[in-house]
C-alpha positions as CSV (number, residue, x, y, z in Angstrom):
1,X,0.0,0.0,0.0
2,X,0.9,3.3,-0.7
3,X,0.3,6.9,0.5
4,X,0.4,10.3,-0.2
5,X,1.9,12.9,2.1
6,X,1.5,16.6,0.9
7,X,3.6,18.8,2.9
8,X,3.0,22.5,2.8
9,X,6.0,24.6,2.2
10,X,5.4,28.2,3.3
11,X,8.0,30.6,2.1
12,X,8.9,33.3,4.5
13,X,7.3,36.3,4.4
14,X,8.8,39.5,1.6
15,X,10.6,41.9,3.5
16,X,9.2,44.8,1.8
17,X,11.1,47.0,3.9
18,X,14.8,45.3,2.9
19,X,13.5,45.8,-0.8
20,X,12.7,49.1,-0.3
21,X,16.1,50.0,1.1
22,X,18.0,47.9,-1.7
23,X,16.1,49.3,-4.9
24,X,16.7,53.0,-3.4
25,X,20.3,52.2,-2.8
26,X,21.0,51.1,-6.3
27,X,18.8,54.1,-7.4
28,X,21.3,56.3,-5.8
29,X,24.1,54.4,-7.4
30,X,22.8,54.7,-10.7
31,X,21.8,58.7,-10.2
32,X,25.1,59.4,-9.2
33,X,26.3,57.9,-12.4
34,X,23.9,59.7,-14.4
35,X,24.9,63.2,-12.4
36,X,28.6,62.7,-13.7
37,X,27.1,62.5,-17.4
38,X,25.4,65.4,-17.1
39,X,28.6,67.1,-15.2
40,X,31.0,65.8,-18.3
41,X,28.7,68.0,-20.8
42,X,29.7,71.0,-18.4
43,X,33.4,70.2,-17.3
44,X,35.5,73.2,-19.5
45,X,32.8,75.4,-19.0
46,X,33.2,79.2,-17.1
47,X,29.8,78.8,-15.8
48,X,29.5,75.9,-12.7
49,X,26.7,74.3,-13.3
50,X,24.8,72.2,-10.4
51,X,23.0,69.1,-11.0
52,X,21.2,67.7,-8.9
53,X,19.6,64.2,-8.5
54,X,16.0,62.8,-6.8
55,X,14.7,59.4,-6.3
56,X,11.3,58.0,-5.9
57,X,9.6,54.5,-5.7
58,X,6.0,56.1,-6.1
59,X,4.8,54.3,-9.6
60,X,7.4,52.7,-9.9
61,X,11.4,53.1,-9.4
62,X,12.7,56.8,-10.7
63,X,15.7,58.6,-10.7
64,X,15.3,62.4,-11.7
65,X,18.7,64.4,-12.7
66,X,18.3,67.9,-13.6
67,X,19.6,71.7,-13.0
68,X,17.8,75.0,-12.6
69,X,20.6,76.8,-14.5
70,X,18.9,78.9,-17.4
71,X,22.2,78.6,-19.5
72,X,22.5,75.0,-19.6
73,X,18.7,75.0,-20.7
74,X,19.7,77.1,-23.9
75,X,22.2,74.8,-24.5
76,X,20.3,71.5,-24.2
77,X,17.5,72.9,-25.8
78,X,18.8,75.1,-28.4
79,X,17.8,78.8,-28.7
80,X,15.4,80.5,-31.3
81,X,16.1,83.2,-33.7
82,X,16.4,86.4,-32.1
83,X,18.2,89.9,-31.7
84,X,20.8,90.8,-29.2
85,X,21.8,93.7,-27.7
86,X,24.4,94.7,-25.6
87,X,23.4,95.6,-21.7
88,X,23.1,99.6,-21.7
89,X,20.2,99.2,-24.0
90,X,18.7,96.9,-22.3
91,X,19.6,98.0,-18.6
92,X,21.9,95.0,-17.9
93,X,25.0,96.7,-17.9
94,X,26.9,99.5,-19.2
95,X,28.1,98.1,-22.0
96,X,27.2,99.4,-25.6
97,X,29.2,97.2,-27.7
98,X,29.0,93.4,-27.8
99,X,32.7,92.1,-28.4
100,X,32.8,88.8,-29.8
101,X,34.8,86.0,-32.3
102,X,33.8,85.4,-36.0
103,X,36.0,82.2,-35.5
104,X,35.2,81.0,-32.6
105,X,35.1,77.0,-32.2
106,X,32.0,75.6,-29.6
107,X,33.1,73.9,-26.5
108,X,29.7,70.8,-27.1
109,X,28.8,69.3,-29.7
110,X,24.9,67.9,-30.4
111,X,24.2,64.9,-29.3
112,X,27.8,63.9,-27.3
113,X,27.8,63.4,-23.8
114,X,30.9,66.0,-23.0
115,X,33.1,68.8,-23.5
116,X,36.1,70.0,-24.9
117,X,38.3,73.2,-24.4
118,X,36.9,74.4,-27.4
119,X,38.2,77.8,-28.6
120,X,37.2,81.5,-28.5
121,X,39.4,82.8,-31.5
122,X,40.4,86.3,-31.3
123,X,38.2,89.0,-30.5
124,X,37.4,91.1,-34.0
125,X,33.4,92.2,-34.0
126,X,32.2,94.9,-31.9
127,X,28.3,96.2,-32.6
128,X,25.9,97.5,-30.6
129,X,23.5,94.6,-31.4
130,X,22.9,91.5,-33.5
131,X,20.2,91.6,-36.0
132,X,18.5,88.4,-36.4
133,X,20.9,85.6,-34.5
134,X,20.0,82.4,-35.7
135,X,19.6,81.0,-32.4
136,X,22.1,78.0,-30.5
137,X,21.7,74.3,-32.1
138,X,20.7,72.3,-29.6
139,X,23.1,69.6,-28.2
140,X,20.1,67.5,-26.7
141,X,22.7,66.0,-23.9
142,X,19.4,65.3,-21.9
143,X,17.8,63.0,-24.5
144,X,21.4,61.4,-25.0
145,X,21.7,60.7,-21.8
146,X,17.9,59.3,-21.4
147,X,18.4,57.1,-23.8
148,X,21.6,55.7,-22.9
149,X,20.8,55.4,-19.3
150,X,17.1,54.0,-20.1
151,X,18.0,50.2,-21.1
152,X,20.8,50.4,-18.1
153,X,18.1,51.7,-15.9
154,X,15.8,48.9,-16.7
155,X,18.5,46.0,-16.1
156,X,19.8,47.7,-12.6
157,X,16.5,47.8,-11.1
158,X,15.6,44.0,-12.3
159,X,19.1,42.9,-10.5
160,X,18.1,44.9,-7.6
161,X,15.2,43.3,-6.8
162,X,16.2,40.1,-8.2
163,X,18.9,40.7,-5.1
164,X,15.8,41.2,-3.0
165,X,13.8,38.2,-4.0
166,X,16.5,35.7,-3.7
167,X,17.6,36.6,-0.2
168,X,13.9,36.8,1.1
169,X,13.9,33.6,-0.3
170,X,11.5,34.4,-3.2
171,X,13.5,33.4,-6.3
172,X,11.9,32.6,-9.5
């Protein structure tokens, strides 16, 4: 005669709170490298630029880099057509003549994640004002750097928690 003996095997329970801590750890991790991507489209520039980086796990894992500073956003974005003048016209300074490079060399390029010393070329136009600018190409570092850090993203949060499940003792 034979017989059948069913034994239940109850995992432990999910420590939600040890996942928490490990998926916001490796968030951190990952923000911190994409800070220093964002800081390489800067590094030869005059201007410091501040980046700063947020996490969240509400819908879903989240890292957020971004600065306030209005020049960078002309640069990522690009700038429309538009005149310039120099500060005593418009009450910024008491300047009356711009001073700037017919040959000057750009210190980004669209679409690369950095910077180079790039090159201001000797200083030989001085006008009151620019008549119709055609506007700053923009270098798009943000999209670059979404879309290179999108797939990585994805695969660092999947180990995280794959960390998570197996030492809860909930591995697939």
């Amino acid at each position: 005669m034979s017989a059948l003996v069913y034994k239940i095997i109850k995992p432990t329970r999910l420590n939600v709170a040890a996942m928490r801590l490990q998926l916001l750890n490796d968030m951190r991790k990952v923000g911190t490298q994409i800070k220093a991507d964002f800081e390489k489209t800067t590094a030869t520039w005059t201007t410091k630029v501040a980046f700063e980086e947020q996490i969240s796990l509400s819908g879903g894992p989240q890292v957020e880099v971004y600065t306030t500073n209005k020049i960078y956003g002309y640069v990522d974005r690009g700038t429309e057509p538009h005149d310039i003048w120099a500060g005593f016209y418009t009450g910024k300074s008491d300047k009356k003549v711009l001073a700037f490079s017919s040959k000057s060399t750009p210190k980004t390029i669209p679409g690369v994640i950095g910077s180079s010393a790039g090159s201001a070329g000797p200083v030989d136009t001085f006008r009151p004002y620019v008549a119709n600018h055609p506007g700053t190409k923009a270098r798009n570092f943000s999209k670059e750097i979404e879309k290179t850090w999108t797939p990585k993203f994805k695969r660092a949060m999947e180990a995280s928690m794959s960390k998570v499940t197996k030492a809860s003792g909930h591995a697939l």
